[in-house]
C-alpha distance (Angstrom), angle and dihedral (degrees) to the residues before:
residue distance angle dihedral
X1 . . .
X2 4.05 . .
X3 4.03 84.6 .
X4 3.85 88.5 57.3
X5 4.01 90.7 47.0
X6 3.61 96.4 39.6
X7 4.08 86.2 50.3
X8 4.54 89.2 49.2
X9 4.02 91.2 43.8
X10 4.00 86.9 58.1
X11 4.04 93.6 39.1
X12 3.89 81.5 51.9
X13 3.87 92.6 51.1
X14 3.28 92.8 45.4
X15 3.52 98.8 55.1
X16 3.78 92.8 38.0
X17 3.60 87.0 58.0
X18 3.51 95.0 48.2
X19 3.26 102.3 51.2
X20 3.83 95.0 44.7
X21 4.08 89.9 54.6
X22 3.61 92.4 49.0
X23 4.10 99.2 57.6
X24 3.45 82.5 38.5
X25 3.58 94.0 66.2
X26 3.53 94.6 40.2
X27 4.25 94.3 59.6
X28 3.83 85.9 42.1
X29 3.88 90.6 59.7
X30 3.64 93.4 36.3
X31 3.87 81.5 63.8
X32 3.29 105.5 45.2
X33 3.51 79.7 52.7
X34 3.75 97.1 64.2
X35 4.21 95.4 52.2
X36 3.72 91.7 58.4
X37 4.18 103.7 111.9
X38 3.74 119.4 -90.2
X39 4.30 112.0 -92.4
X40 3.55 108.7 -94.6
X41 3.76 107.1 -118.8
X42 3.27 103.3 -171.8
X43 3.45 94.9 58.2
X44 3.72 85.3 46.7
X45 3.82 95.2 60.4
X46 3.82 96.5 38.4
X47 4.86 84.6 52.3
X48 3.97 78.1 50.1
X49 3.41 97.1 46.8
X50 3.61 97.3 52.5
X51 3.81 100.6 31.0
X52 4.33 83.8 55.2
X53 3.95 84.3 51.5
X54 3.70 93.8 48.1
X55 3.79 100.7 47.7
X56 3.83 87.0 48.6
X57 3.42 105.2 47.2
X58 4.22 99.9 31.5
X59 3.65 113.3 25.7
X60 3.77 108.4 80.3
X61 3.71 116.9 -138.9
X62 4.37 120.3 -89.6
């Protein structure tokens, strides 16, 4: 019987463990995440601009 409980307590652990290192991961990337540098729009709009103009004006229709 103390075999049996000693063998649940460290399946328990275990899982505890796991679980606890695994949504700690997740928040840790979700942070890293957030510091990354704002998109740069107006480089954005001006790759639009001329990406539009180039698919209209040089890529003949299917």
């Amino acid at each position: 019987m103390r075999f049996s409980t000693r063998n649940l307590l460290l399946v328990s652990l275990g899982l505890i463990l796991g679980v606890s290192l695994t949504i700690g991961q997740g928040v840790l990337a979700e942070r890293e995440e957030s510091r990354q540098a704002p998109l740069p729009l107006d480089e954005l709009r001006t790759f639009t601009e001329v990406f539009g103009k180039i698919k209209s004006d040089y890529v003949e229709p299917t």
